[in-house]
C-alpha positions in Angstrom: 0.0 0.0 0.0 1.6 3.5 -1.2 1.6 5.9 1.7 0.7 8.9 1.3 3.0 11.9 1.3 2.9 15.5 2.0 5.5 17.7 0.6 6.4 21.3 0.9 9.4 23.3 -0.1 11.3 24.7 2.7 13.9 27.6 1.2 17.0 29.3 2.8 15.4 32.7 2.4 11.2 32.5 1.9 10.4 35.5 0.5 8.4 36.8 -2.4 7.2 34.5 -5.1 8.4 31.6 -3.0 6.1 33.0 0.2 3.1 32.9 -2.1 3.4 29.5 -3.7 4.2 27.8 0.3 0.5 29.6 1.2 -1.4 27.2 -1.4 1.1 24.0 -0.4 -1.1 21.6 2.2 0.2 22.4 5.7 2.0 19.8 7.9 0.3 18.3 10.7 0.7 20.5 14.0 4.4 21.3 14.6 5.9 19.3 17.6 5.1 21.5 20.8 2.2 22.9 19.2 -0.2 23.4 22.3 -2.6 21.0 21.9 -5.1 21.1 24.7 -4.2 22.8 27.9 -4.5 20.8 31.3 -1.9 18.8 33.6 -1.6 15.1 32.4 -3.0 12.9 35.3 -3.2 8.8 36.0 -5.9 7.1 34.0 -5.8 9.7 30.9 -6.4 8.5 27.3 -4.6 10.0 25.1 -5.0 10.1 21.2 -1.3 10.2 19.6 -1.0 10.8 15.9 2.7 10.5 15.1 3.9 11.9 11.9 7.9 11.1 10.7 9.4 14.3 8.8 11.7 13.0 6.1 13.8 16.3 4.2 14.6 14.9 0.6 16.0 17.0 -2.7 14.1 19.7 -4.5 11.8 18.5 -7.6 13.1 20.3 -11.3 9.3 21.4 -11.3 9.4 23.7 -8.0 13.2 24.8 -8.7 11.8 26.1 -11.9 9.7 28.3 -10.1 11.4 29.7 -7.8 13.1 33.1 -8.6 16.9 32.7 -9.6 16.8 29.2 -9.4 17.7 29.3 -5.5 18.1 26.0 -3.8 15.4 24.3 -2.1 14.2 21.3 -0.2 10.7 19.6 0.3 9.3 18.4 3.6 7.7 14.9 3.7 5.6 13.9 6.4 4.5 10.3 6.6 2.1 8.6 9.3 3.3 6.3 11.7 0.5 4.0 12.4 3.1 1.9 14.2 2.8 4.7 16.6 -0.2 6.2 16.2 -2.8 5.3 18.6 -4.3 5.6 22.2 -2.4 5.0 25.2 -3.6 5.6 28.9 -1.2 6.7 31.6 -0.9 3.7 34.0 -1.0 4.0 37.6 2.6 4.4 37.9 2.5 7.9 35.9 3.7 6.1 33.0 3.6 6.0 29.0 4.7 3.4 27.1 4.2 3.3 23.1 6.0 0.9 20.6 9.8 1.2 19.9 10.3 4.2 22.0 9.8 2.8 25.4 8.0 4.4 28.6 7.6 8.2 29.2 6.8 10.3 32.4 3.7 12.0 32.2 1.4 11.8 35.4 2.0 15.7 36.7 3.4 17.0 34.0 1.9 20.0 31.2 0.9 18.6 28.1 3.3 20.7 26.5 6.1 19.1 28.4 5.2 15.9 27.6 4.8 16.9 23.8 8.1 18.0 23.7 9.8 14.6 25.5 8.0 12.7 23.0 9.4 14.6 20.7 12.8 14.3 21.8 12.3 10.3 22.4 11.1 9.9 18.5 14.2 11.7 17.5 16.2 10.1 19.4 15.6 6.7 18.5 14.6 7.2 15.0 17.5 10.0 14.0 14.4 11.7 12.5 12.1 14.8 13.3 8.3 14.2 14.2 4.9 15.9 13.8 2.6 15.2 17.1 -0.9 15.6 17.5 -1.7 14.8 20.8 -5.8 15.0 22.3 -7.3 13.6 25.4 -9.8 10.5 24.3 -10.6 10.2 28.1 -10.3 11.5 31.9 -10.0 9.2 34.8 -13.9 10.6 36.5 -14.2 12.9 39.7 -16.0 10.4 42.6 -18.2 12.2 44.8 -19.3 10.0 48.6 -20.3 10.8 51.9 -23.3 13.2 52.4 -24.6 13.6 49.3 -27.9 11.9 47.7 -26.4 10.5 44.6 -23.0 9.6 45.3 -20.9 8.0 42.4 -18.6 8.6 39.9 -18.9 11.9 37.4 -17.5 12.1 34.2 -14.5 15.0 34.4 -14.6 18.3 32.8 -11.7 21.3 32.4 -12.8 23.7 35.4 -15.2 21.7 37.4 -15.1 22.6 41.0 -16.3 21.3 44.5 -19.8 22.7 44.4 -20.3 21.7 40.5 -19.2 18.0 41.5 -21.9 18.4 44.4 -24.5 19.3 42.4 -24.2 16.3 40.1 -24.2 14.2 42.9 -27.7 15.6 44.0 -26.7 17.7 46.1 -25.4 17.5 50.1 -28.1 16.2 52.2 -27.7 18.5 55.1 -29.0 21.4 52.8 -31.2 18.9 50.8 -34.9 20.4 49.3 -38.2 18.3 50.5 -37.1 16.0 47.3 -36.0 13.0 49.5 -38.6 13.4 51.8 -41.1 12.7 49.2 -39.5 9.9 47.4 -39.3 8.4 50.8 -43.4 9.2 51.1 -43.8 7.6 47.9 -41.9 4.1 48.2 -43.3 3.7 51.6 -47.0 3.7 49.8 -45.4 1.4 47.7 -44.4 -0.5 50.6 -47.8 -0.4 52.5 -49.7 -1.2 49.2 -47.5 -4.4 48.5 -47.9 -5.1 52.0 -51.6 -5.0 52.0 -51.3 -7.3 48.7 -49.4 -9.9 50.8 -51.6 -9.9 53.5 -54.5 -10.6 51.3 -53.1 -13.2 49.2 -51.8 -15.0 52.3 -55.5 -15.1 53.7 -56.6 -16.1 51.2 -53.8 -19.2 51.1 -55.1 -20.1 54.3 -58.4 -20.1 53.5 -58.5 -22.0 50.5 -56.1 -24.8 52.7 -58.8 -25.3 55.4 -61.7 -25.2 52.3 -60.3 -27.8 50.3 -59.6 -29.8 53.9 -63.0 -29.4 55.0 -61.5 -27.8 58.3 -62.2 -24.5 60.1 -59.5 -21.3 59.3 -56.8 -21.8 62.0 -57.5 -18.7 64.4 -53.3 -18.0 63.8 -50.9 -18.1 60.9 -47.2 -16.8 61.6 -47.4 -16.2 57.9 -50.3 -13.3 57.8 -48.9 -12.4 61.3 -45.5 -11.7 59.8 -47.7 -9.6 57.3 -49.8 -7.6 59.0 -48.6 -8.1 62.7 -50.7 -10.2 65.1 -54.0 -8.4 66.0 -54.4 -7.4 62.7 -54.3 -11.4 61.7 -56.8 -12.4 64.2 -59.5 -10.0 63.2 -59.0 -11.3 59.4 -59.2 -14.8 60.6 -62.4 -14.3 62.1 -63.5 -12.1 59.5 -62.7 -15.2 56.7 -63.8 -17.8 59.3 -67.4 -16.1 58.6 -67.6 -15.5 55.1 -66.0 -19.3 54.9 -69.0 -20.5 56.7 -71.5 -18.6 54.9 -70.6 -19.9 51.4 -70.4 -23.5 52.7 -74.0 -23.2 53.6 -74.7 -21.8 50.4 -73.0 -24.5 48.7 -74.8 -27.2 51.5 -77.6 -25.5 50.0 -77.3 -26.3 46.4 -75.8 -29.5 47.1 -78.7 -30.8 48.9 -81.0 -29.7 46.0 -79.3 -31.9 43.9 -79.1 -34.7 46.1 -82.8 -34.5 46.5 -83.0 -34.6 42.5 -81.1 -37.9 42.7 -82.9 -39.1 45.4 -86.5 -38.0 43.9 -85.2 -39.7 40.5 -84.1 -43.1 42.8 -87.3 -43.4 44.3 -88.8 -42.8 40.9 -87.2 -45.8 39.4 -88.0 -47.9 42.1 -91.7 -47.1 41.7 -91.4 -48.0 38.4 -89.6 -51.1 39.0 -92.4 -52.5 41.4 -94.8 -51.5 38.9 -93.5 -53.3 36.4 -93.1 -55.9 38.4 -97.0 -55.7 39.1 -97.3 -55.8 35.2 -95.2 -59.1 34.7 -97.5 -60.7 37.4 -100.5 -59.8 35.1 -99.0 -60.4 32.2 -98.8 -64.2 33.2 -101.9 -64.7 34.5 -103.2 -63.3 31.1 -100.4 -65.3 29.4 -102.2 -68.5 31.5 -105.6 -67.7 30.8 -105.1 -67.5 26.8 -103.6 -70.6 27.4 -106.7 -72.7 29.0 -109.2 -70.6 26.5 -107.4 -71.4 23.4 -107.8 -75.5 24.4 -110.8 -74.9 25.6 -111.3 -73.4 22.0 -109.9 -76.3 20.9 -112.4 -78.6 22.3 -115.0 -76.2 21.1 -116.2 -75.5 24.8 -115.7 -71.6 23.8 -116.5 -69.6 20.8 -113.7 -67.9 19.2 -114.7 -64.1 19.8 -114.2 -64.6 23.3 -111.2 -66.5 23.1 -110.2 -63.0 20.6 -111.1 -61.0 24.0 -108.8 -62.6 26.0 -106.2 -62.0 23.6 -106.8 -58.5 22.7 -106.9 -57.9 26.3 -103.2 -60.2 27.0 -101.7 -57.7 23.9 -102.6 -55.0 25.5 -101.0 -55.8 29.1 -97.8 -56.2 26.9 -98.3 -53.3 25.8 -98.8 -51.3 28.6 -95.6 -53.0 30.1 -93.1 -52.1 27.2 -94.0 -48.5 27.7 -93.2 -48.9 31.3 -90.0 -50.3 30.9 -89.6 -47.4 28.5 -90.5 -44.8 31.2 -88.4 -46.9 33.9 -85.5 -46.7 31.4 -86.0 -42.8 30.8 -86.4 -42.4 34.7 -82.8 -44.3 35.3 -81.3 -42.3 32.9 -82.2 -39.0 34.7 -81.6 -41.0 37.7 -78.0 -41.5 36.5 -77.3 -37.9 35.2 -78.5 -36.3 38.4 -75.8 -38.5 40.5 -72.7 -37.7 37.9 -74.0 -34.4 37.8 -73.9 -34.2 41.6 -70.3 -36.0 41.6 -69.1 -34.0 38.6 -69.8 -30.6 40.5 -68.0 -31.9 43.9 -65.1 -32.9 41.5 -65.1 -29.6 39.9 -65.5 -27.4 43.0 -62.5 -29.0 44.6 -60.3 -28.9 41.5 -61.2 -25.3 40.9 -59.9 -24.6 44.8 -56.7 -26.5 44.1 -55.4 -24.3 41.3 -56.6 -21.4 43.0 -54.5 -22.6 45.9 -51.7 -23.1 43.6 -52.0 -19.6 41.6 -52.2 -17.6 45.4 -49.2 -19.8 46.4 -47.1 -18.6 43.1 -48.5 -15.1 43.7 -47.9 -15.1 47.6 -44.0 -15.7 46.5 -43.9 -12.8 44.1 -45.8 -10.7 46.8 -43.1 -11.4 49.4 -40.2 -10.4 47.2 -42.3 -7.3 46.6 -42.7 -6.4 50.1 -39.1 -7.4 51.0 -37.9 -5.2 48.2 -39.9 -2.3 49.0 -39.0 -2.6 52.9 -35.3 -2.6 52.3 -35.5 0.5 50.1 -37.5 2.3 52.4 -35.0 1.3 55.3 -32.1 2.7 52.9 -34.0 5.7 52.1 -34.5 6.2 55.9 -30.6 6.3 56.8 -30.4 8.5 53.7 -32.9 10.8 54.9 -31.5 14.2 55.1 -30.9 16.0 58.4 -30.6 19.7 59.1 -27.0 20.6 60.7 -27.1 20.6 64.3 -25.8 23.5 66.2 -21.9 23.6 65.9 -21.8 21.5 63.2 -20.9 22.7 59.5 -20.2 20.8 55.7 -16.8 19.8 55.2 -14.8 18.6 51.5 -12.1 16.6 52.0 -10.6 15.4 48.6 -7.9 12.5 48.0 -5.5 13.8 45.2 -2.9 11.6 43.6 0.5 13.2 43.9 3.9 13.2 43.5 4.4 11.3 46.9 1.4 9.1 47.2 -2.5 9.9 47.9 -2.7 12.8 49.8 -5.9 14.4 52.0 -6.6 18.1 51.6 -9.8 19.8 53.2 -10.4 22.5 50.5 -13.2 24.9 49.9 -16.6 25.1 48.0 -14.6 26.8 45.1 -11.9 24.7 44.9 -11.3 23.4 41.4 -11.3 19.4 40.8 -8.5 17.5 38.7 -9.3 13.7 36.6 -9.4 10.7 39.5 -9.9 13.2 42.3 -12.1 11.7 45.3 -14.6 14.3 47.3 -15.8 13.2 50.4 -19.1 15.3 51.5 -19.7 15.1 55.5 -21.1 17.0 58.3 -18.6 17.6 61.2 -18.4 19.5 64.5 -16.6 23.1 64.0 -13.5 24.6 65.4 -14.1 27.5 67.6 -15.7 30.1 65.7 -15.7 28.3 61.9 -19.6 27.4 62.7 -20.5 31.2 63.1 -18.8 31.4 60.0 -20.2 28.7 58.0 -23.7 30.1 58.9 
């Protein structure tokens, strides 16, 4: 792949024609030492290097021709170093370190500065001049802790101060506005409301345990007393103890009806049993009787139409039995359905309260994470609650600062102004003698 190359004639004396043709030549990239961006180097900075090598090679026929009296000339050549090129971040140490030119100092020290050792490095071990361009890609944040509402860490920006760090942590909570105290009204309706969820859902666990076992509702549960506290738990026991006794008579209620139907519909078939029993007995007398007239018949003792009487009269017994057993079979068929029907709805009622007692037991579980959750946040929010300073007692910034000789502790002012990776500590703390008059 060609590079590409950027060349400009550099003269002994620039002047005149010469001065004119150089202002429509492309410029070099920024001269080494150029200021870049103002601002101490610290640990944990990104910076964006572009490294450019400067190569000086012989004037071109072409640009010697133009120049007046044919003076003697050079041409600048700037090619990029992508070997070099790049982002580096200053380690903990205070260190640099790019590719073939080894490790730099740069924690603490101008920008500037650090241009100009680089410089000196890439000529040093390349026998060459350079072309930096050097830009911050990142800053090591500003951490704000202690008093405040929001503490964390803040992304860095050139003249950010205490108070500006404060603010974007939410402020200190000694001077805090009503904000917290409503956030804290808030989450503990939250609270109550999941609370008064649980409770419900647990009762109605319980309940549905002592319907499905045909037992009474237990007159304690640690469960709901956990909920709701104790006296609270007994009056909703009682309460459910009553409303569970009210729809079991309901439900007596409707069962019996449709026992009754079944039993009505038993004793129906039974009547109609013995009847056609009845009808069997008369059916073989008849049976008998056509018997004895048909030989009497025989024996011509009897004329035929009365021997047609008796057996119009024997059909018509058989007949009135077949639609008997017809109405018998009709009545057992009710007989039947009523029963299932009675079974069918016990079956169903007690299937329907066992995966209601299953849903309520999934939803109970939810509910107490809820209501756990909510508790804890409202017992955070509660040792976050802001506090008004008591008499004496005044807002203090300490900041940790990386320096030269370690982390070092300075109690600075409201105006004092913030470097990358400095940590703020917010408190409340009694005065010295006279400093709380001040502070007020």
């Amino acid at each position: 792949m060609t590079r590409p190359n950027l060349a400009i004639p550099a003269l002994r004396p620039a002047t005149g024609l010469l001065a004119a043709f150089l202002s429509l030549a492309a410029p070099l990239p920024a001269a080494a030492g150029a200021p870049s961006e103002p601002g101490t180097l610290h640990v944990g900075d990104r910076l964006k290097i572009t490294v450019y090598e400067i190569i000086e090679t012989a004037d071109r026929p072409a640009v010697e021709e133009a120049l007046p009296g044919g003076e003697a000339a050079s041409v600048q050549t700037a090619y990029p170093r992508l070997d070099l090129t790049g982002e580096y971040t200053i380690d903990p140490d205070g260190q640099l370190t790019l590719p073939l030119i080894g490790t730099l100092r740069a924690a603490d020290e101008p920008m500037e500065a650090f241009r100009s050792a680089l410089d000196e490095s890439f000529t040093r071990t390349f026998r060459r001049r350079s072309s930096l361009v050097i830009a911050f890609a990142g800053r090591a944040p500003v951490y704000v802790v202690g008093s405040v509402r929001n503490p964390g860490a803040f992304t860095f920006s050139p003249g950010l101060f205490v108070m500006q760090a404060v603010a974007l942590a939410g402020g200190d909570l000694a001077n805090a506005q009503p904000g917290p105290a409503m956030d804290l009204l808030r989450l503990r309706e939250q609270r109550d409301t999941a609370q008064e969820r649980l409770a419900a859902l647990v009762l109605r666990q319980v309940t549905l345990t002592a319907e499905i076992a045909g037992q009474s509702i237990p007159q304690v549960d640690e469960a709901l007393a956990r909920a709701v506290g104790p006296e609270k738990a007994s009056v909703f026991l009682d309460r459910e103890q009553k409303l569970l006794a009210l729809r079991r008579k309901g439900q007596a209620g409707a069962r019996a009806i449709q026992a009754k139907a079944v039993a009505v519909a038993g004793e129906e078939v039974e009547l109609l049993a013995q009847r056609i029993a009845n009808y069997d007995a008369q059916v073989r007398i008849r049976s008998e009787r056509l018997r004895t007239m048909e030989q009497l018949f025989s024996r011509q003792v009897v004329e035929s139409e009365r021997v047609a009487d008796v057996r119009r009269d024997f059909a018509d017994m058989e007949g009135r039995r077949r639609d008997l057993e017809i109405s018998a079979l009709q009545t057992r068929q009710r007989y039947e359905a009523a029963q299932k029907s009675l079974e069918q709805g016990d079956l169903e009622r007690r299937l329907a309260l066992e995966n209601d007692l299953n849903r309520v037991g999934g939803e109970v579980r939810e509910a107490e994470r809820a209501f756990a959750a909510a508790s804890a946040v409202v017992a955070l929010l509660d040792r976050a609650t802001a506090r008004p300073a008591e008499e004496g007692e005044v807002i203090s910034y300490t900041l940790l600062r990386r320096q030269a000789g370690g982390l070092k502790s300075l109690l600075v002012a409201e105006g004092e102004s913030l470097e990358p990776g400095d940590v703020l500590k917010v408190e409340l703390r009694r005065a010295a003698a006279g400093e709380a008059l001040a502070a007020k």
